[in-house]
C-alpha positions as CSV (number, residue, x, y, z in Angstrom):
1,X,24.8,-33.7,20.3
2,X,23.7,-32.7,23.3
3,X,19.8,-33.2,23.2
4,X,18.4,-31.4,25.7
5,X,18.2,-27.8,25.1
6,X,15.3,-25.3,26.3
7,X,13.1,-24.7,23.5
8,X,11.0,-21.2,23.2
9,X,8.9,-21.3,20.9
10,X,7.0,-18.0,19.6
11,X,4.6,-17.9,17.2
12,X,2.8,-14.5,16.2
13,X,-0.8,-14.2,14.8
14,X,-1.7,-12.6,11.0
15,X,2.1,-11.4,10.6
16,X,3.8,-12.2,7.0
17,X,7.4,-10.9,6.2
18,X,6.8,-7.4,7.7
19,X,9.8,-7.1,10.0
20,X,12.8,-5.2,9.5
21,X,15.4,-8.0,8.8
22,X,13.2,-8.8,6.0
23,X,13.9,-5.5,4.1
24,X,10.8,-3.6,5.7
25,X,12.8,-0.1,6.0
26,X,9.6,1.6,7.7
27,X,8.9,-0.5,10.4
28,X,10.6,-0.6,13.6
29,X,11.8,-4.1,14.9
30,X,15.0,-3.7,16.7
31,X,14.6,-6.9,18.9
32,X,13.7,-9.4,16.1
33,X,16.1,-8.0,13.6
34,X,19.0,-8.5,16.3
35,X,17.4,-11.4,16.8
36,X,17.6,-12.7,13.3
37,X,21.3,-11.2,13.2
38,X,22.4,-14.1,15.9
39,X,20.1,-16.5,13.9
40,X,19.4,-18.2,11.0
41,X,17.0,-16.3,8.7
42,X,14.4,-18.5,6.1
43,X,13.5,-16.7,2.9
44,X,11.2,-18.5,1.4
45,X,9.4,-20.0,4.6
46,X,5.2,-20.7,3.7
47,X,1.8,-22.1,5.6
48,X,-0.2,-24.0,4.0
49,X,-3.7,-22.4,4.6
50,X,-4.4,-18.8,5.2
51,X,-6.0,-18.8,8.4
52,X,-5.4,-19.3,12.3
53,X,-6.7,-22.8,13.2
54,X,-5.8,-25.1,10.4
55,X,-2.2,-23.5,10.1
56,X,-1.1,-24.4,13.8
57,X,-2.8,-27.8,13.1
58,X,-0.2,-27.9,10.4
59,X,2.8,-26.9,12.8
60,X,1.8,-29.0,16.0
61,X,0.9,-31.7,14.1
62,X,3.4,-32.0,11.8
63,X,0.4,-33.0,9.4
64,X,-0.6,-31.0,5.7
65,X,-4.4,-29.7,6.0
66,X,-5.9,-32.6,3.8
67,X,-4.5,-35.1,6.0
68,X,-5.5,-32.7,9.5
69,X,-9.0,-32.6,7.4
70,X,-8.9,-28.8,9.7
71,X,-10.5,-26.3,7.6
72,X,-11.9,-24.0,10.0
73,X,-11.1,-22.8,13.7
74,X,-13.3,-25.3,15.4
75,X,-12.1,-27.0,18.2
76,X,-9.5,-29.6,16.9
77,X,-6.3,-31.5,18.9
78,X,-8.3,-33.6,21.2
79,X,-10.7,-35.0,18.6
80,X,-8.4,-35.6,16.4
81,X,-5.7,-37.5,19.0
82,X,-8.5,-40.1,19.9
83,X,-9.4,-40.7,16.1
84,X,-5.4,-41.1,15.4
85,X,-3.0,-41.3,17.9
86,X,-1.2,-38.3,17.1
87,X,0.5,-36.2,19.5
88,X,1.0,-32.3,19.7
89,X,4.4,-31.5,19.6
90,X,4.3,-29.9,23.4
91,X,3.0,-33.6,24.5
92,X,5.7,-35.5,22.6
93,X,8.3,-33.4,23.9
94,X,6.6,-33.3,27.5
95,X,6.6,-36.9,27.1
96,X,10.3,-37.3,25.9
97,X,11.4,-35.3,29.4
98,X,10.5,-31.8,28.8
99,X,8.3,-29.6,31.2
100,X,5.9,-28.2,28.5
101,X,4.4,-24.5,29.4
102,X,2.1,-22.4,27.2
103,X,0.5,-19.1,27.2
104,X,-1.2,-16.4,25.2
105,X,-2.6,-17.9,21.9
106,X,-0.8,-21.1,20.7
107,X,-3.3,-23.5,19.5
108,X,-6.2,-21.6,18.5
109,X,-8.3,-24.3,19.8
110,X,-9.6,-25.5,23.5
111,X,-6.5,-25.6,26.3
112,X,-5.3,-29.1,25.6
113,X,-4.3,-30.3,29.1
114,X,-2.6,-33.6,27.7
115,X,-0.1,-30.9,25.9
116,X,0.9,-29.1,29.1
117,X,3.2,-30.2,32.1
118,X,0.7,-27.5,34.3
119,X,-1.9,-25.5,33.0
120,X,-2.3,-23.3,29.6
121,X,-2.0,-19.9,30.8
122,X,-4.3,-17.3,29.0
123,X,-4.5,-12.9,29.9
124,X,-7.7,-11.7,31.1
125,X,-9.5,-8.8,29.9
126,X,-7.7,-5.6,31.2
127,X,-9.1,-4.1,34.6
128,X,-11.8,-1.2,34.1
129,X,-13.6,-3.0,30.9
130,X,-17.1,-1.2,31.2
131,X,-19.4,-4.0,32.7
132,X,-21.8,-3.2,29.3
133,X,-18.4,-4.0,27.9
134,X,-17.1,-7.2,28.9
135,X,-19.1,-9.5,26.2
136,X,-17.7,-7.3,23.0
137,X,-14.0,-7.8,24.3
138,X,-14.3,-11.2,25.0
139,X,-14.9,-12.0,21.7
140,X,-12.1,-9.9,20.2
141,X,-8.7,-11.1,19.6
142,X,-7.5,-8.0,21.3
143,X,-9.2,-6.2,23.5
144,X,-10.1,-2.0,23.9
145,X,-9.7,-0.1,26.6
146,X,-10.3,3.6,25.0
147,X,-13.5,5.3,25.9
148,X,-14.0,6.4,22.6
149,X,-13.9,2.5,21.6
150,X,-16.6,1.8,23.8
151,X,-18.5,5.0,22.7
152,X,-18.5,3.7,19.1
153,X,-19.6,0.4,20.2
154,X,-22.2,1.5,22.0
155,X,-23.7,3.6,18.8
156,X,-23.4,0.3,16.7
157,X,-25.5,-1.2,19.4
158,X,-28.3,1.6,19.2
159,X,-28.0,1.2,15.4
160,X,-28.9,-2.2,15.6
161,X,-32.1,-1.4,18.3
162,X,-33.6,0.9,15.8
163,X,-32.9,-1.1,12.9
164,X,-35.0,-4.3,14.9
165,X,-32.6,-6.3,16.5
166,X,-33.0,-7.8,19.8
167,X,-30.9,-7.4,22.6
168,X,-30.8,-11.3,22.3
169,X,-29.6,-11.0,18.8
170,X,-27.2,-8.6,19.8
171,X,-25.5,-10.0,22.7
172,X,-25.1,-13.5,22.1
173,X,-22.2,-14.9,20.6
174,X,-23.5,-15.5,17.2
175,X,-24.8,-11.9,17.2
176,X,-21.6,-10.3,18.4
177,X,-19.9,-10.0,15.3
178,X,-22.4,-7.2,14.4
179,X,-21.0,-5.2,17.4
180,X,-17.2,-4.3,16.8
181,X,-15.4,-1.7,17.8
182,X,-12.7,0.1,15.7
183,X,-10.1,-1.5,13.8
184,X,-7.2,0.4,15.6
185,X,-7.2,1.7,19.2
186,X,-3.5,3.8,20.6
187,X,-4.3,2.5,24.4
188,X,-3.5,4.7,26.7
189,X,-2.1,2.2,28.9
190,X,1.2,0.4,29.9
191,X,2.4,-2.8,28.0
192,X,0.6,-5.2,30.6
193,X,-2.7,-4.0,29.7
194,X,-3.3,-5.7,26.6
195,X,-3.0,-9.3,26.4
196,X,0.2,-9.4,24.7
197,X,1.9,-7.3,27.6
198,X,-0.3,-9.6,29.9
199,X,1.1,-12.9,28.3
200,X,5.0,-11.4,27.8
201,X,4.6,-11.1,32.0
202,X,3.3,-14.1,33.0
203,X,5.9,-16.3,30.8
204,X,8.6,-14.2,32.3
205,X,7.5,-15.2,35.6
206,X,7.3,-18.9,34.6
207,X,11.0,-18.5,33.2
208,X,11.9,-16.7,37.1
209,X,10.7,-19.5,39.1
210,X,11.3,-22.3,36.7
211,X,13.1,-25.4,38.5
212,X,15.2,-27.0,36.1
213,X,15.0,-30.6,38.6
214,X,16.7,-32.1,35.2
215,X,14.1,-31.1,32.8
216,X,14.5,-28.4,30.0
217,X,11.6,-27.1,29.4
218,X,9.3,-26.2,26.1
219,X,7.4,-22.9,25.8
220,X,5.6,-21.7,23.8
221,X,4.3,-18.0,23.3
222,X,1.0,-17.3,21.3
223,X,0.9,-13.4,20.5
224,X,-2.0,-11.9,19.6
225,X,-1.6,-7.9,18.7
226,X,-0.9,-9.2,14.8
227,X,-4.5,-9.7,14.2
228,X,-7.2,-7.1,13.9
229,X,-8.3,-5.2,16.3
230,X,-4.9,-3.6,16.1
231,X,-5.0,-2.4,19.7
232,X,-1.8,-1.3,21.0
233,X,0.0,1.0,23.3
234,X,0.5,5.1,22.2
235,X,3.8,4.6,22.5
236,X,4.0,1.9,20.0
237,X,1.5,4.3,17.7
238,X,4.2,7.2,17.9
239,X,7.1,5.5,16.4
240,X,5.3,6.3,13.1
241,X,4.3,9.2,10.8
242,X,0.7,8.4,9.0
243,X,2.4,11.0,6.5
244,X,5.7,8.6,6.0
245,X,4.1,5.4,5.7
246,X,3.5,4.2,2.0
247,X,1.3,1.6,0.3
248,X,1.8,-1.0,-1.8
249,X,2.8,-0.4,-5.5
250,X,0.7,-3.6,-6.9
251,X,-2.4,-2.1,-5.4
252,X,-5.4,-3.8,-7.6
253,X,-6.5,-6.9,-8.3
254,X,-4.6,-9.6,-10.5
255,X,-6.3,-9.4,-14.4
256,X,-7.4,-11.9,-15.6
257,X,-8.7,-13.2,-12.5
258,X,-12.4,-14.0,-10.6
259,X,-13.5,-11.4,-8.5
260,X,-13.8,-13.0,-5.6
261,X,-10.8,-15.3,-5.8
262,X,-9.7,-12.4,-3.4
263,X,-11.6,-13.0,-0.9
264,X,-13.7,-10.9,2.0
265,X,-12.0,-8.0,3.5
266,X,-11.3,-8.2,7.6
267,X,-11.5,-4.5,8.3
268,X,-14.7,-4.9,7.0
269,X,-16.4,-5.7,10.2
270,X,-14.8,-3.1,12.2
271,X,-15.7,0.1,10.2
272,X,-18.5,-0.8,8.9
273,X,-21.5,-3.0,10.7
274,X,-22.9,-5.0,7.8
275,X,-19.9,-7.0,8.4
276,X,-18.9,-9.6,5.9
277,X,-22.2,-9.3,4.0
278,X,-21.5,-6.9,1.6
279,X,-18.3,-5.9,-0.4
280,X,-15.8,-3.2,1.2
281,X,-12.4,-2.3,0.0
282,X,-10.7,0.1,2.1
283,X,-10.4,4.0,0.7
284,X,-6.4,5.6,0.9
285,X,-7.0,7.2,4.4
286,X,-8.6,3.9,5.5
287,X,-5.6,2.2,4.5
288,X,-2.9,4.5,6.1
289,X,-5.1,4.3,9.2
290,X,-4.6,0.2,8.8
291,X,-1.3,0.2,8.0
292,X,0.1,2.6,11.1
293,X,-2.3,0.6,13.1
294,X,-0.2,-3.2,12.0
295,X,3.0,-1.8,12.4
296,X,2.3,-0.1,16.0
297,X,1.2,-3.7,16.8
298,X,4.0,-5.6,15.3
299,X,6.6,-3.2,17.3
300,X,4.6,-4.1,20.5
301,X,5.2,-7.4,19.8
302,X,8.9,-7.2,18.7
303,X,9.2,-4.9,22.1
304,X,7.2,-8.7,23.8
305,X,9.7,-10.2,22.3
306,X,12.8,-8.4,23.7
307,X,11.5,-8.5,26.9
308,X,11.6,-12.2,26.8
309,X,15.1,-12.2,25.2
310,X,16.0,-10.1,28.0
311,X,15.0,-12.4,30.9
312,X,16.6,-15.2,29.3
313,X,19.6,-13.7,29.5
314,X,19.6,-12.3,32.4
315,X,18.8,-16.2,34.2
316,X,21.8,-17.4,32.0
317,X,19.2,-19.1,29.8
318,X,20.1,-17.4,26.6
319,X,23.2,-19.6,25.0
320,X,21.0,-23.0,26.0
321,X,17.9,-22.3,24.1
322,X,16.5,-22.7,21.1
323,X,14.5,-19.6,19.7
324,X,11.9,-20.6,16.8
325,X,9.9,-17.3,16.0
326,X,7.0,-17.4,13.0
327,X,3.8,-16.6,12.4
328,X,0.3,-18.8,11.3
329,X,0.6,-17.5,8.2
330,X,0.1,-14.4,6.2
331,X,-1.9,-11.0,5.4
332,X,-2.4,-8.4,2.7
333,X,-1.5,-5.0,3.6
334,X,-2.8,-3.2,0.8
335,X,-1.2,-5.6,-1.7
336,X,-3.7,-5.9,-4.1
337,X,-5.9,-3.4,-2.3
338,X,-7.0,-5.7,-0.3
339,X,-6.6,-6.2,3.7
340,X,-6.9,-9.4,4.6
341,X,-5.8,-13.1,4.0
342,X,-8.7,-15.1,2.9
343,X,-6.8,-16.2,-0.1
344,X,-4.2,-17.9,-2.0
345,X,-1.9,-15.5,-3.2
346,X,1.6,-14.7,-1.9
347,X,1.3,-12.4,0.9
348,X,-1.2,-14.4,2.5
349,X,1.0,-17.8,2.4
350,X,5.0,-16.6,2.6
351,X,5.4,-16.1,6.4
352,X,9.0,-15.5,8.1
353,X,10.5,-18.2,10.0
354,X,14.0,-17.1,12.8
355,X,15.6,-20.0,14.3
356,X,17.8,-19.1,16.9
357,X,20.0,-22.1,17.7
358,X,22.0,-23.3,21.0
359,X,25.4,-22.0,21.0
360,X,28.1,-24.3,19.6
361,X,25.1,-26.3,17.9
362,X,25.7,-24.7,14.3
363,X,28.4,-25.7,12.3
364,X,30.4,-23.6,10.1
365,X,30.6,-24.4,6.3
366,X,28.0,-23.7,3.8
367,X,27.6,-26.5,2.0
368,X,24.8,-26.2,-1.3
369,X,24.3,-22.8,-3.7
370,X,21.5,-21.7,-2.1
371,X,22.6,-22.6,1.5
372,X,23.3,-18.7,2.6
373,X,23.8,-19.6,6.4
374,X,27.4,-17.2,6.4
375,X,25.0,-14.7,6.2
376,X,22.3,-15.7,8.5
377,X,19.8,-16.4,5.7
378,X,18.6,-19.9,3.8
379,X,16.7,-19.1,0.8
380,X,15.6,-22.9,0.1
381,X,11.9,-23.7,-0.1
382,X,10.2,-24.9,3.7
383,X,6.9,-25.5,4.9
384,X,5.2,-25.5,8.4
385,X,4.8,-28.6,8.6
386,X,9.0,-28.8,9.0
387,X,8.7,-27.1,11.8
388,X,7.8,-30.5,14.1
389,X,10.3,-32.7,12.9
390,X,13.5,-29.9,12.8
391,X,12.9,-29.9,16.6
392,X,12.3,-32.8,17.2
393,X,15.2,-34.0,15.5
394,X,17.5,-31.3,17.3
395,X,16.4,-31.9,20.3
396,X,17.2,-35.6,20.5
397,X,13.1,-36.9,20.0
398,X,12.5,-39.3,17.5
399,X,10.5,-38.0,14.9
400,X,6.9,-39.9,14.8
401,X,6.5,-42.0,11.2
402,X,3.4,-40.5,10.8
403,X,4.6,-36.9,10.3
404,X,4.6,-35.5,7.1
405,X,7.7,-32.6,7.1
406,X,11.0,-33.1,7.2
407,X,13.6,-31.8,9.2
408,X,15.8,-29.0,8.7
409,X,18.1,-30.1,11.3
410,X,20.7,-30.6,7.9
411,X,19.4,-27.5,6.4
412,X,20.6,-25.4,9.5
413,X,24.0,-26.8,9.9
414,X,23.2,-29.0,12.8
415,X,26.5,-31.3,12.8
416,X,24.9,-34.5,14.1
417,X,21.5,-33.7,13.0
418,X,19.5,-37.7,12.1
419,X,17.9,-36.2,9.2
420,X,21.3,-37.3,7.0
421,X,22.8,-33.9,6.6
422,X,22.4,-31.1,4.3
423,X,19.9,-33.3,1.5
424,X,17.5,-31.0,0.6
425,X,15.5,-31.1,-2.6
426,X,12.4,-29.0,-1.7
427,X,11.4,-27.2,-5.2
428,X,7.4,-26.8,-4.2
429,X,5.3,-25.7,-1.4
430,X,1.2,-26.2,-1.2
431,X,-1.2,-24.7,0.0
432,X,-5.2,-25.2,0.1
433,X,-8.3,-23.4,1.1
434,X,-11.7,-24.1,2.0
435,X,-14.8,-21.5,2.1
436,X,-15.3,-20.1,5.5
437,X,-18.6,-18.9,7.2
438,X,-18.1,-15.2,6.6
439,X,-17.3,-15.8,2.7
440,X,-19.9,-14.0,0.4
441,X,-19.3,-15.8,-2.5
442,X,-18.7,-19.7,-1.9
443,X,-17.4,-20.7,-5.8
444,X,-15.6,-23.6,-5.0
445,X,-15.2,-26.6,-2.9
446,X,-11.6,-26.6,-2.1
447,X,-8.8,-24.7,-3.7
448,X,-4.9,-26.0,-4.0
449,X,-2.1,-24.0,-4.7
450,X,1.7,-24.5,-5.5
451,X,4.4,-22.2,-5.5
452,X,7.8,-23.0,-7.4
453,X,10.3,-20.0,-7.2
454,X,9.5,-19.0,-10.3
455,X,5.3,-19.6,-10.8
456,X,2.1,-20.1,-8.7
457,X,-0.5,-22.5,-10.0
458,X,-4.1,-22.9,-8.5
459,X,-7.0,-24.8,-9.5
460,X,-10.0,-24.2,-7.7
461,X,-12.1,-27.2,-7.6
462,X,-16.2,-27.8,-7.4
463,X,-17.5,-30.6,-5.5
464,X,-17.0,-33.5,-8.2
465,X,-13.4,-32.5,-8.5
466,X,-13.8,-30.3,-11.4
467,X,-12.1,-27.5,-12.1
468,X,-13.9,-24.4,-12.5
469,X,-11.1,-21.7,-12.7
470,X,-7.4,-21.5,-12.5
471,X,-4.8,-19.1,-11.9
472,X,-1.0,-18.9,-12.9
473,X,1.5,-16.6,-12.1
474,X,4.8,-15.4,-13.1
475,X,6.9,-14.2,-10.5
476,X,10.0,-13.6,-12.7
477,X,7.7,-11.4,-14.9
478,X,5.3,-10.3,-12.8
479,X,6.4,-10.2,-9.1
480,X,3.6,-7.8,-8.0
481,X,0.9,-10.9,-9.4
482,X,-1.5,-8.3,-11.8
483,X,-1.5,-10.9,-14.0
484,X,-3.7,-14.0,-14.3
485,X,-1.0,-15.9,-16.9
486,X,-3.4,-19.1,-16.9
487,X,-4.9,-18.5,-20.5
488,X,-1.9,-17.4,-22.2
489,X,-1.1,-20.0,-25.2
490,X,2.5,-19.6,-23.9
491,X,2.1,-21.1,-20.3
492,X,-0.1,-23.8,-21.4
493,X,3.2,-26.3,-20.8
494,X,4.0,-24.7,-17.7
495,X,0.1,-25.2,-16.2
496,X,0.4,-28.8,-17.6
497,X,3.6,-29.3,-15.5
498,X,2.6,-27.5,-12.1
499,X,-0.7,-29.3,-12.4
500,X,1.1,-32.7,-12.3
501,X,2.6,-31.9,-9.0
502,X,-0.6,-32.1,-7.5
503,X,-1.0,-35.9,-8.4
504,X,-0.2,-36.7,-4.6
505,X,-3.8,-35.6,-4.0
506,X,-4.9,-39.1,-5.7
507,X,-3.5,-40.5,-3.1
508,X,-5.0,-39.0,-0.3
């Protein structure tokens, strides 16, 4: 095997299994569904907690969230590689002879220096940001640039004057949340505005001036557009209809079901400005507005994407590297009418994982039922946390002992992969939740989920260990999830057997 290939790695923020390849026949992905046609495709790929911080603990650690002990976004890698040891998987592969470079949003966390062979690269707020501006967009994961983003603003700041608040309540950081602009913004600006445009430039230039001197080199590529705001360019906005787009069919809650096992509702906090503090659901209109907002921003991004494709190429760099593309985890669009992904249902844990492999690196005969890879696609059950040691073990870097994934290497069709072939006996994926800051309602301690193909179990748990509610679904009889199945007399066997796959946590 030849064991040093490039590695690009690109990981988007808040997208599930929205593109194209993945049977979305609205929105418009042209680079990652070519992309996906020259790759291998997972089906069934999941996170293991539905938000940003503690997922990419998962995938650059290689570690599940109870061993991570990452529950929030606070600041993580560097506290936790003096308390264990542990090393990201840009520093294990910069120390195994690769020149590590990152940019945009990778680690949701402080810059990392030890992970980087020169320093974490990260866009700056657009030119011509009002001054009065400046402190709202730096606290958004995207920023605006409309006037008539900044008018709105500046309302909800006068709204807060004569309601009592403090211009110190209302401009420091733990105040800013009650200041948002809009939930969608059509920029009228070129790609480089924003800070995926910004980001999509600056790697390209790395990838232009890059000096090989022996070294492949890692990337990775954190893009932001995914989450709200969803800020994007006009152009983006006009390859939609509001009129064509549809929602969801399975558009209420699960019966059966506590209320706010849902969880809090991220728009809120961008058309309202009580925030997180009181309920919201989004109305039809909202929702349309929503969802041609996420797909204008998840064409920016595949258009990101092709741009980087593109350069690759074009440097000869294409055939040598390995493209992974996926996302932290997860969101509800509508599903459920809900717009979010602060829980443990489906669409906030089944995310879609590309790997693009060096050529001649694949081999050619399925070898297992549900091993698809003549068609692109591989429908067996992975995790993040498989991530780490697939690349590792591709690219010729022993896989630390202390990881807790296991390589796909097999899976893929690697010929020489050292994870012993095609083995692969996944039948269960986990997940877990802790309550966040913004969550109205904190029931439980921690929650754990696990997903078979066929049935979700979760137990939500109080802080003795006791359980104080459960949900069970039936995916063969219920794919849309409007049905708690927990209390049925018939599923009582079926609980009792998921539940036992959660003994590992005795352990832990």
């Amino acid at each position: 095997m030849n064991d040093r290939f490039n590695v690009l790695f690109i990981i988007a923020h808040d997208i599930g299994k929205r593109y194209g390849c993945y049977g979305n026949e609205v929105i418009k992905t042209p680079v990652i569904d070519r992309l996906a046609a020259d790759s291998i495709k997972f089906n069934n790929h999941f996170c293991h907690f539905p938000l940003c911080g503690p997922s990419r603990a998962n995938i650059f650690s290689g570690l599940r969230p109870l061993r991570t002990g990452r529950f929030t976004n606070d600041p993580f890698f560097p506290d936790f590689r003096r308390a264990t040891g542990f090393s990201t998987l840009p520093e294990l592969f910069k120390n195994n002879g690769y020149y590590t470079f990152g940019a945009g949003l990778v680690f949701h966390d402080i810059d990392d220096p030890i992970s980087w062979s020169e320093d974490f690269w990260r866009p700056k707020l657009p030119e011509g940001v009002p001054e009065d501006m400046t402190v709202h967009n730096e606290n958004s994961p995207n920023p605006w640039v409309n006037p008539d983003s900044f008018a709105l603003i500046r309302e909800r700041i006068e709204n807060l004057k004569r309601l009592g608040y403090t211009d110190e309540q209302i401009f420091t950081r733990d105040g800013i949340r009650k200041v948002k602009g809009p939930p969608v913004e059509a920029g009228d600006v070129d790609d480089d505005v924003y800070f995926d445009g910004q980001t999509t430039g600056r790697v390209i230039e790395f990838l232009r001036s890059f000096k090989r001197g022996g070294k492949p080199f890692f990337l990775a590529v954190g893009y932001t557009a995914g989450h709200l705001p969803w800020n994007s360019p006009r152009k983006y906005w006009e390859l939609y209809r509001r009129e064509e787009l549809t929602l969801p069919w399975n558009d209420r809650a699960p019966s059966n079901t506590e209320a706010w096992a849902m969880g809090d509702s991220e728009p809120a906090q961008y058309y309202t400005q009580h925030g997180y503090e009181k309920p919201w659901i989004a109305n039809r209109e909202q929702s349309l507005e929503l969802m041609h907002g996420y797909y204008a921003a998840i064409s920016y991004v595949d258009a990101m994407v092709g741009r980087l494709i593109d350069t690759l190429k074009a440097l000869g760099l294409y055939d040598s590297t390995l493209i992974l593309l996926t996302s932290d985890h997860g969101f509800h669009t509508a599903e459920h009418g809900y717009w979010g992904k602060h829980n443990l249902w489906d669409a906030s844990l089944r995310v879609p994982l590309i790997v693009k492999l060096p050529k001649g690196l694949l081999s050619k005969a399925p070898r297992a039922e549900q091993d698809t890879r003549s068609t692109g696609e591989i429908n067996w059950f992975t995790e993040h946390v498989d991530i780490y040691p697939t690349l590792c073990d591709i690219c010729g870097i022993p896989i630390p002992t202390y990881v807790e994934g296991k390589s796909m290497a097999g899976l893929l069709g690697v010929a020489k992969s050292r994870s012993g072939g095609m083995d692969w006996s996944k039948e269960a994926v986990f997940a877990h939740r802790r309550h966040q800051w913004h969550d109205r309602i904190k029931a439980y301690d921690i929650a754990h989920t696990v997903r078979t193909s066929r049935y979700r179990y979760t137990m939500y748990l109080d802080k003795r260990g006791g359980v104080i509610a459960e949900e069970l679904f039936d995916y063969q009889e219920d794919p849309g999830e409007l049905e708690n199945r927990v209390f049925r007399e018939s599923y009582r066997g079926i609980k009792k057997e998921l539940r036992e796959r959660f003994d590992f946590l005795n352990e832990i």
